[in-house]
N, CA, C and O atoms as a MOPAC input file, in Angstrom:
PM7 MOZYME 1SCF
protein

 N      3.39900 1     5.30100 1    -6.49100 1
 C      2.53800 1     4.29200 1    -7.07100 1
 C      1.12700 1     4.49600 1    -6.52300 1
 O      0.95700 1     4.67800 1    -5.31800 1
 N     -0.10900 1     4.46200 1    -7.58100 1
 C     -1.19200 1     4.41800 1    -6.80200 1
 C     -2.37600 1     3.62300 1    -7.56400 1
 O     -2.38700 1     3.28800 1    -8.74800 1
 N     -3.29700 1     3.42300 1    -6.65300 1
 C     -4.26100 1     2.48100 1    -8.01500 1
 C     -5.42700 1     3.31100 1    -7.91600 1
 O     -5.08200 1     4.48800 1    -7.80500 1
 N     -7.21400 1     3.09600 1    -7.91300 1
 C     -8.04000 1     3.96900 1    -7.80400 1
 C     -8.50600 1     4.19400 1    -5.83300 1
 O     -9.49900 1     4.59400 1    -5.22600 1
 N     -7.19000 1     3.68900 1    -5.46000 1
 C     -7.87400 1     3.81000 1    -3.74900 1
 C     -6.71600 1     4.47700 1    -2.56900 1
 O     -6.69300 1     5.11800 1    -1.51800 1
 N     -5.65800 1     3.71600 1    -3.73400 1
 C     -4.58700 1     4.12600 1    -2.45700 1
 C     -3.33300 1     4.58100 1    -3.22600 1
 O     -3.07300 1     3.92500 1    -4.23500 1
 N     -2.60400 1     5.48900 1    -2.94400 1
 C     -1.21500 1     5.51200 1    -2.87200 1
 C     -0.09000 1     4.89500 1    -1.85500 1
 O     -0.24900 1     5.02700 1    -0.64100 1
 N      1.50800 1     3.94500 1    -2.60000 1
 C      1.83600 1     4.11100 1    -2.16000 1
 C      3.22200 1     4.96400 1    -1.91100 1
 O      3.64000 1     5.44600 1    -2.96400 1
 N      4.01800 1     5.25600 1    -0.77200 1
 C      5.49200 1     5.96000 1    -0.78700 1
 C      6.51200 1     4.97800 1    -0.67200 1
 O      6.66300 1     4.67100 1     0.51100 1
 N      7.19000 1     4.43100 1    -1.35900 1
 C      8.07600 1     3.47100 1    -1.00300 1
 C      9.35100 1     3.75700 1    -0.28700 1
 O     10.27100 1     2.99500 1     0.01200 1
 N      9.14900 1     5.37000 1    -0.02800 1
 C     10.79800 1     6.17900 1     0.79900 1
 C     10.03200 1     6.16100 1     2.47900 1
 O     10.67300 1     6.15900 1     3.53000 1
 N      8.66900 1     6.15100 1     2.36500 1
 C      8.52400 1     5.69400 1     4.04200 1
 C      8.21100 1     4.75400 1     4.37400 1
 O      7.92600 1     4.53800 1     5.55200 1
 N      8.13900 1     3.54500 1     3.09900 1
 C      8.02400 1     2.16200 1     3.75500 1
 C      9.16400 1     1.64100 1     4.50700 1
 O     10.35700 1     1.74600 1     4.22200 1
 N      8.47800 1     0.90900 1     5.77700 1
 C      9.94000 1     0.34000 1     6.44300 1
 C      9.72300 1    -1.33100 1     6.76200 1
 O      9.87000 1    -1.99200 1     7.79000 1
 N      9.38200 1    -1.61500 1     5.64200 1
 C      9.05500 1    -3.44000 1     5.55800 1
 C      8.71400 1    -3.89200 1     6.15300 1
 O      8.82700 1    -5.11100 1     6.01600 1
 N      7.90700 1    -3.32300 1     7.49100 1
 C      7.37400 1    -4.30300 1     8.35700 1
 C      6.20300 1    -5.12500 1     8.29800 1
 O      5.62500 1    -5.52600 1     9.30800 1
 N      5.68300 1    -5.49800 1     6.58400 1
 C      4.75200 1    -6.13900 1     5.74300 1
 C      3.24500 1    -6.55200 1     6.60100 1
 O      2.40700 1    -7.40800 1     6.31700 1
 N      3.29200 1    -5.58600 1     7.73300 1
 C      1.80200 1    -5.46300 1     8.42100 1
 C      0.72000 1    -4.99000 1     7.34600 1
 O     -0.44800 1    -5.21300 1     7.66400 1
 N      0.92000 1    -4.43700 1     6.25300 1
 C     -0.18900 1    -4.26100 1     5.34100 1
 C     -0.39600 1    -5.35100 1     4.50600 1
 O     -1.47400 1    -5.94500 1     4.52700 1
 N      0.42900 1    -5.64900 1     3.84200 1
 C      0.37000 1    -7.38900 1     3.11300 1
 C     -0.04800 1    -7.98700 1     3.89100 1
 O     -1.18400 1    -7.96700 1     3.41700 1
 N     -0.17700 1    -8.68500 1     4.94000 1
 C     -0.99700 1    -9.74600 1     6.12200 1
 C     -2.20900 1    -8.64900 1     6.16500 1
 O     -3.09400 1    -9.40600 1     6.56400 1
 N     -2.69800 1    -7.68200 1     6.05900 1
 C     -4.08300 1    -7.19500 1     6.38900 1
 C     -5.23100 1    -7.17900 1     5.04700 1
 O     -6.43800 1    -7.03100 1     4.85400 1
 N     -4.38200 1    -7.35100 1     4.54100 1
 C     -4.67900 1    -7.73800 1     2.86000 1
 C     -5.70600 1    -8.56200 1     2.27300 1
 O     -5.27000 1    -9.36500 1     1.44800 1
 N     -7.26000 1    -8.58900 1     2.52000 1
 C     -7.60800 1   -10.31100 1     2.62500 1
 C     -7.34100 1   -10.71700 1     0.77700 1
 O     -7.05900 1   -11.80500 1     0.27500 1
 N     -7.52200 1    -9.63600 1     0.24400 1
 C     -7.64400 1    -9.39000 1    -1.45700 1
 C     -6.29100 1    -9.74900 1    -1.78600 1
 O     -6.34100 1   -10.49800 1    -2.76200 1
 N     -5.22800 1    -9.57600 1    -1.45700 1
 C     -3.80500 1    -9.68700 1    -2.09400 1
 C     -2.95200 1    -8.86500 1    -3.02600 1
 O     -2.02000 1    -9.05200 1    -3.80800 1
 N     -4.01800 1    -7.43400 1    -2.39500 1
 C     -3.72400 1    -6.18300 1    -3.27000 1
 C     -2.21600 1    -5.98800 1    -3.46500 1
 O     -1.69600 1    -5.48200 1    -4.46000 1
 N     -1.51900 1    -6.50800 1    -2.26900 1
 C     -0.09800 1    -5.66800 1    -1.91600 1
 C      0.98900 1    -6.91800 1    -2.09100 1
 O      0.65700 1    -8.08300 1    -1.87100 1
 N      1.96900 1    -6.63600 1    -2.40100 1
 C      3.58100 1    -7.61600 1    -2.45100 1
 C      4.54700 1    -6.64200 1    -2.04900 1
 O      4.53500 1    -5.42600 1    -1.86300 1
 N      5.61000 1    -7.80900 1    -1.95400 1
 C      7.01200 1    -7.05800 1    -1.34300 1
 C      8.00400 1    -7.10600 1    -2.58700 1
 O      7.80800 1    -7.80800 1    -3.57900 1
 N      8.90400 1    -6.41400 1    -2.43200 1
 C     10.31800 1    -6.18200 1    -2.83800 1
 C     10.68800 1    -6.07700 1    -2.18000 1
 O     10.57500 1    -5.08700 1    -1.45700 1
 N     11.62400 1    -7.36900 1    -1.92100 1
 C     12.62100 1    -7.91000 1    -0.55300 1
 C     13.91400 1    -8.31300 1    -1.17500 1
 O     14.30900 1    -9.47800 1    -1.13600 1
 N     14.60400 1    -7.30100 1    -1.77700 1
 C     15.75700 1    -7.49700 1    -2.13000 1
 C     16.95200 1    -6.85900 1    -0.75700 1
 O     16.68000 1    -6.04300 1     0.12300 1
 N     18.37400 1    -7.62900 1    -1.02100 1
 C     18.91800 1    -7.30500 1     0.15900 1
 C     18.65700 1    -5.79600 1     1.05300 1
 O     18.48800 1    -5.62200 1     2.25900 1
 N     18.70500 1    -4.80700 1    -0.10300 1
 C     19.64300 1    -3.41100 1     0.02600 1
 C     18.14100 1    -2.45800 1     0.02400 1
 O     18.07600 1    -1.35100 1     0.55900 1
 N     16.91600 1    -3.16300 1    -0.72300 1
 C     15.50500 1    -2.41800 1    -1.39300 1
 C     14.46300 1    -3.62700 1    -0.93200 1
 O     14.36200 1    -4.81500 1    -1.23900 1
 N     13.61200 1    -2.57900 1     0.11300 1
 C     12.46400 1    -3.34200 1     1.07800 1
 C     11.36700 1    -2.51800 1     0.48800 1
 O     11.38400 1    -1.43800 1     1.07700 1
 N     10.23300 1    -2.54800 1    -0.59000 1
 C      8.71900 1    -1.54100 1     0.24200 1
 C      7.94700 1    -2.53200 1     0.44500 1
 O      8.17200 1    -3.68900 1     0.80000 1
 N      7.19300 1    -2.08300 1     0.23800 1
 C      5.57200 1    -2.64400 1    -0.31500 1
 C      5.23300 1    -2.28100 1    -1.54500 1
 O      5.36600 1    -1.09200 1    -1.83500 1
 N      4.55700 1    -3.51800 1    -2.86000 1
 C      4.13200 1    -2.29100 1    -4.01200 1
 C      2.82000 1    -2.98700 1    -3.80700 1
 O      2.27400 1    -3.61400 1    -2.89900 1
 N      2.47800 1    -2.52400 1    -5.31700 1
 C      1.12200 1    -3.75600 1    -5.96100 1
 C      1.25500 1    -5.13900 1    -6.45100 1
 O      1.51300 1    -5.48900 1    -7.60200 1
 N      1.15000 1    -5.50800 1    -5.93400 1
 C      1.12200 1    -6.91700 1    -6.29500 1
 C     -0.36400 1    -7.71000 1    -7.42000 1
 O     -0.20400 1    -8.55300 1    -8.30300 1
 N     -1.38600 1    -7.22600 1    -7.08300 1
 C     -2.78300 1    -7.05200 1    -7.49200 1
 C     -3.61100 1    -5.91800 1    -7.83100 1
 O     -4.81100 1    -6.18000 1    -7.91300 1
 N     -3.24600 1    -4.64800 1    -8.06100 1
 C     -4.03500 1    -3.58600 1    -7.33300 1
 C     -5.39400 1    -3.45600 1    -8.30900 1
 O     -5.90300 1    -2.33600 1    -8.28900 1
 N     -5.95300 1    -4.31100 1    -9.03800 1
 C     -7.11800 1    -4.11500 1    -9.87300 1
 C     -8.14500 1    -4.97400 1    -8.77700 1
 O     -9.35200 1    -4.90300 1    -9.00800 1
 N     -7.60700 1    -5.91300 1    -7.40100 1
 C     -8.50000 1    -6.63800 1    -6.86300 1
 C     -8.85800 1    -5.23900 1    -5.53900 1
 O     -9.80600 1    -5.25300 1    -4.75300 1
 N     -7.86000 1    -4.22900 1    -5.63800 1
 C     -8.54000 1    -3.75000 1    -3.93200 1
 C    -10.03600 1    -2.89300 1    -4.45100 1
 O    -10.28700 1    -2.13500 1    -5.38800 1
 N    -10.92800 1    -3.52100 1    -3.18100 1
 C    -11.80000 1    -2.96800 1    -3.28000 1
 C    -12.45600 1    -1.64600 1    -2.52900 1
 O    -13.63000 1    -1.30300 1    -2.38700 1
 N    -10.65700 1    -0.78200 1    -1.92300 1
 C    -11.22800 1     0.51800 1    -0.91700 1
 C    -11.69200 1     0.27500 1     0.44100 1
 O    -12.44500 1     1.02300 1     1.06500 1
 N    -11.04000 1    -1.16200 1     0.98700 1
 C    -11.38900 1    -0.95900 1     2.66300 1
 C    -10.32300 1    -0.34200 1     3.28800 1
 O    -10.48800 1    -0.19000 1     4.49900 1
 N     -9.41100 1     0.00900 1     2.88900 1
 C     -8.50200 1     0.42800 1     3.60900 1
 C     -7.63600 1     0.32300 1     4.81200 1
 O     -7.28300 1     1.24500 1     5.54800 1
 N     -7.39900 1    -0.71600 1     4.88500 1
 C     -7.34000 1    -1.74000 1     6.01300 1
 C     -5.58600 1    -1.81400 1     5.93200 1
 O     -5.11500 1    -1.44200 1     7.00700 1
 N     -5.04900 1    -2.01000 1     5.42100 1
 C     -3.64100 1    -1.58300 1     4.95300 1
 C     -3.34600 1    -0.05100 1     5.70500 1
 O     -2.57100 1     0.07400 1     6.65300 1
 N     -3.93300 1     0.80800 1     5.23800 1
 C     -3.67000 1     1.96900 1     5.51900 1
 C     -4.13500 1     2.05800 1     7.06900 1
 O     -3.50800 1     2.80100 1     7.82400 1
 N     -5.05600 1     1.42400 1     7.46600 1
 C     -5.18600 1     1.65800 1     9.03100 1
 C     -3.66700 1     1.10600 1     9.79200 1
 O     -3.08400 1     1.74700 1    10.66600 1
 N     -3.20400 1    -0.23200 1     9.22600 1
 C     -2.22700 1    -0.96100 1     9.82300 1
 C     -0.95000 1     0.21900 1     9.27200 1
 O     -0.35400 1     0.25600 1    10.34900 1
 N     -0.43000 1     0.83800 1     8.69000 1
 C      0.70000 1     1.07000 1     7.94800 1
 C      1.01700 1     2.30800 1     9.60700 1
 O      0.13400 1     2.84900 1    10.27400 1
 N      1.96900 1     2.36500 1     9.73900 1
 C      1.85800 1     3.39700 1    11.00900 1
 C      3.16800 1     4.17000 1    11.07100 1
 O      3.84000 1     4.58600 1    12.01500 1
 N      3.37000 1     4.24800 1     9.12400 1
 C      4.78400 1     5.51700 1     8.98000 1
 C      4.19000 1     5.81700 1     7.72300 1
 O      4.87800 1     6.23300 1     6.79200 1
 N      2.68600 1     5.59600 1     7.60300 1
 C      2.13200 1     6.56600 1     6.83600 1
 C      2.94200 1     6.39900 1     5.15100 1
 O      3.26100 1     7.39100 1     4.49600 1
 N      3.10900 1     5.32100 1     4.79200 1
 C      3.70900 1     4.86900 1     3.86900 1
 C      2.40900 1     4.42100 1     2.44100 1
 O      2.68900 1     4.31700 1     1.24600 1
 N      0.88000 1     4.21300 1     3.14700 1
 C      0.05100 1     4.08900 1     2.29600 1
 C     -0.71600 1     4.65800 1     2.91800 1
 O     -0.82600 1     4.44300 1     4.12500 1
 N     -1.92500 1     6.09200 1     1.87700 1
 C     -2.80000 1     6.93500 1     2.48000 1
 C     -3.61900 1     6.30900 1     1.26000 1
 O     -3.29500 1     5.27000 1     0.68500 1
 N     -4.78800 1     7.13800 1     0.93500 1
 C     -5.97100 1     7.08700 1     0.63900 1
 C     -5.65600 1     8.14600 1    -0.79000 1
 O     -5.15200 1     9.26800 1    -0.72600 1
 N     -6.14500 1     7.37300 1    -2.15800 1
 C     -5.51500 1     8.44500 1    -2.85000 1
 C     -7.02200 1     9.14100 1    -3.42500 1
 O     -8.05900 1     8.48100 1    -3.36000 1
 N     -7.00500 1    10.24100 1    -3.86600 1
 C     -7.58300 1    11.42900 1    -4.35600 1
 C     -7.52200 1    12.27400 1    -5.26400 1
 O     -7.35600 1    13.43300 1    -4.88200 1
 N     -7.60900 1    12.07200 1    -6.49100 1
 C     -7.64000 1    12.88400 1    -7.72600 1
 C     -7.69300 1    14.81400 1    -7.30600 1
 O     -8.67600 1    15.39300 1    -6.84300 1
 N     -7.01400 1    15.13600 1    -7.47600 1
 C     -6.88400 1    16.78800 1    -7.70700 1
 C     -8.22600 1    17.30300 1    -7.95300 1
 O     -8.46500 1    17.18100 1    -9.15400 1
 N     -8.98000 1    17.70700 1    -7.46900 1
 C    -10.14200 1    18.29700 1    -7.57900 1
 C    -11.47000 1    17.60800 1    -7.26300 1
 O    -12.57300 1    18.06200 1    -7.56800 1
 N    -11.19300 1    16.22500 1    -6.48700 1
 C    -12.43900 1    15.60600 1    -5.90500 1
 C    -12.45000 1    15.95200 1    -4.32100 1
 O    -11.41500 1    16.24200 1    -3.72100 1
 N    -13.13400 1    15.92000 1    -3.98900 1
 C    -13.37000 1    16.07600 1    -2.18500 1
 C    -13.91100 1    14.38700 1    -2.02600 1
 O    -14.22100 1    13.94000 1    -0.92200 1

């Protein structure tokens, strides 16, 4: 999943919803079903690229996304 700032991996999310609380925008939600935990989008037309999620995420579950041929 990605929007124009971030990707995320939902096979290295491990629900510990430290990016949703860093969130001030409300970019991010959970899927908190018994058996299926990530993080998705919940908002992703409000993030505005602070990346603040991705500083907190610390299994690298949301990076910084990048179109194929931009630096």
């Amino acid at each position: 999943m990605h929007n124009n700032y971030l990707v995320i991996n939902t096979n290295l999310c491990k629900a510990c919803w430290k990016c949703i609380l860093s969130c001030k925008k409300k970019v991010l939600g959970k899927v908190n079903l018994p058996f299926h935990k990530h993080v998705r989008f919940a908002h992703p037309d409000n993030c505005v690229g602070c990346y603040q999620c991705e500083k907190e995420c610390e299994f690298g579950a949301i990076i910084k996304y990048s179109k194929k041929g931009d630096e």
